[in-house]
C-alpha positions as CSV (number, residue, x, y, z in Angstrom):
1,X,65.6,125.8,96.2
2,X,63.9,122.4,96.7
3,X,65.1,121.6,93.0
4,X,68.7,122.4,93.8
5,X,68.7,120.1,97.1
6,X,67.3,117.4,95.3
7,X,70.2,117.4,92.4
8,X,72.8,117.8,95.1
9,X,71.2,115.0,97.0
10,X,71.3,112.8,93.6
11,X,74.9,114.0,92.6
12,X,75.9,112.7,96.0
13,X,74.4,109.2,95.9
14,X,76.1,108.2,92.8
15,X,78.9,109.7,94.0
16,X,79.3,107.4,97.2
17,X,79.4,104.0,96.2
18,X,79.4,101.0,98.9
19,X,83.2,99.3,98.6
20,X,82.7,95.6,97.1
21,X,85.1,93.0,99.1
22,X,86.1,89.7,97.1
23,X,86.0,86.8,99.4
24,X,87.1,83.4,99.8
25,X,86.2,80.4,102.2
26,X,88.7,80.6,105.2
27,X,90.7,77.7,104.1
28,X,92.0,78.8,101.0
29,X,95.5,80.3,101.1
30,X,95.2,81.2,97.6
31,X,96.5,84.7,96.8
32,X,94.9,86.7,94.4
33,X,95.4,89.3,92.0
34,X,93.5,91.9,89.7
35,X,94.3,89.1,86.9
36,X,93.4,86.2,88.4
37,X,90.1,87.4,89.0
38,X,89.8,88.8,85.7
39,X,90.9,85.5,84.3
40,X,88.8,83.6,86.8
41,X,85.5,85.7,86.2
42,X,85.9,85.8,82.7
43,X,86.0,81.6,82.0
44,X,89.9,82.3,80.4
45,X,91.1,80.0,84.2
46,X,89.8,77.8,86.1
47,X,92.1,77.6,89.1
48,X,93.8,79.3,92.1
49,X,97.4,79.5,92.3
50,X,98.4,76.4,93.7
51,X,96.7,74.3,90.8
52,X,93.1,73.8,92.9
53,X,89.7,74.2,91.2
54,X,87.7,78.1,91.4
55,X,84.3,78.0,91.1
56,X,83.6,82.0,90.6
57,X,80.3,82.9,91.8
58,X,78.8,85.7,90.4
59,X,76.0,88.4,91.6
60,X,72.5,88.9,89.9
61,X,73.0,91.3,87.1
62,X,71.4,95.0,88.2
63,X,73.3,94.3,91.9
64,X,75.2,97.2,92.6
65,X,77.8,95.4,93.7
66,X,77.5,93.1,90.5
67,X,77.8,96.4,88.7
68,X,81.0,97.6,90.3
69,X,82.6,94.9,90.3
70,X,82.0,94.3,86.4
71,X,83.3,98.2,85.7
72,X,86.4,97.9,88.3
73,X,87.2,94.6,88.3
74,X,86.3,93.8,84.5
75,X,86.5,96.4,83.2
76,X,83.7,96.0,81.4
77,X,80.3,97.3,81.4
78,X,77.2,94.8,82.2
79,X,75.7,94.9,78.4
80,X,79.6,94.3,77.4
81,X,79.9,91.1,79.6
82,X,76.4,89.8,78.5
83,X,77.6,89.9,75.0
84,X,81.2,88.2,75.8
85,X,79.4,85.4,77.1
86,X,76.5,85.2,74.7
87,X,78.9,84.9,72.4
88,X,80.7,82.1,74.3
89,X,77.8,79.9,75.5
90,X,76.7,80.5,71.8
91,X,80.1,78.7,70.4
92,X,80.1,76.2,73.6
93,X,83.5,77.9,74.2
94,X,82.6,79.1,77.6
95,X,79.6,78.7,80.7
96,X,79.2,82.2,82.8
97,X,79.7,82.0,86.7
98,X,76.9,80.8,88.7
99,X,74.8,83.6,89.3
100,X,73.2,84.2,93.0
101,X,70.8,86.4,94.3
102,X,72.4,88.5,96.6
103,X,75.6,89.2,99.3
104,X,74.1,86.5,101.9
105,X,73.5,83.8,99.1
106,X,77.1,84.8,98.2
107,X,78.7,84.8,101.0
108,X,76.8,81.5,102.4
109,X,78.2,79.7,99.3
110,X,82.0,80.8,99.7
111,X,81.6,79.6,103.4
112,X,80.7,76.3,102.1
113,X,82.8,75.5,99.3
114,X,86.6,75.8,99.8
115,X,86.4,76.5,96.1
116,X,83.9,79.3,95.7
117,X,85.7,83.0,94.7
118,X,82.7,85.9,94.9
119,X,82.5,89.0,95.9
120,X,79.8,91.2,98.6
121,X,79.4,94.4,99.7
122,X,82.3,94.9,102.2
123,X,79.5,95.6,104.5
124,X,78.8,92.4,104.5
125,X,81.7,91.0,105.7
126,X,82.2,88.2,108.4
127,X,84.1,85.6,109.6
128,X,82.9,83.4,107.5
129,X,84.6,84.3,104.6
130,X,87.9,85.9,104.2
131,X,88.8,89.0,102.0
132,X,91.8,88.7,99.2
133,X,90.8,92.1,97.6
134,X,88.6,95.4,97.8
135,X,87.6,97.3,95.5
């Protein structure tokens, strides 16, 4: 019985998975869409909408939330992006998003730079940043 609780227990955590919010500093008015962030995260842009700078931040890899965003946003698993930009940083073609530690180093570096795009756990959320996407 004890066996059977714990698999449902463990079928039910990776079931539930935290939502992941993409945030922005307050000032920008940017929208954006599924393909801008795929563009933006993935070194192919390097600009909002209107023509301003992006300077996608990205989370440690083995976040959750690094992890969900890579397979829903990306569409891509982790080993799959580490090659992509092996591969570019290997040819000088490309440099990978900044990488910070977690949502609060995230989140404290979108409310500083008016040209920081990264994503937290939608838990995280305040007013110092300002969603454009959940996921």
């Amino acid at each position: 019985m004890k066996s059977i609780i714990a698999i449902l227990v463990m079928a039910l955590s990776f079931s539930v998975q935290a939502e992941i919010s993409v945030v922005v500093n307050p000032a920008n008015a940017n929208p954006v869409s599924a393909d801008d962030l795929n563009r933006l995260f993935l070194g192919r842009a390097t600009s909002f909408a209107d023509g301003s700078k992006a300077t996608p931040l990205n989370m440690a890899e083995g976040q959750a939330a690094r992890d969900q965003f890579d397979n829903k946003v990306l569409n891509r698993s982790s080993a799959q992006l580490k090659a992509y930009w092996s591969k570019l940083v290997f040819t000088g073609k490309g440099t990978p998003p900044k990488e910070l530690a977690d949502d609060a180093a995230v989140k404290a570096a979108v409310a500083a730079d008016t040209m920081a795009i990264g994503y937290i756990s939608s838990s995280s959320v305040d007013g110092s940043v300002k969603v454009v996407a959940t996921f």
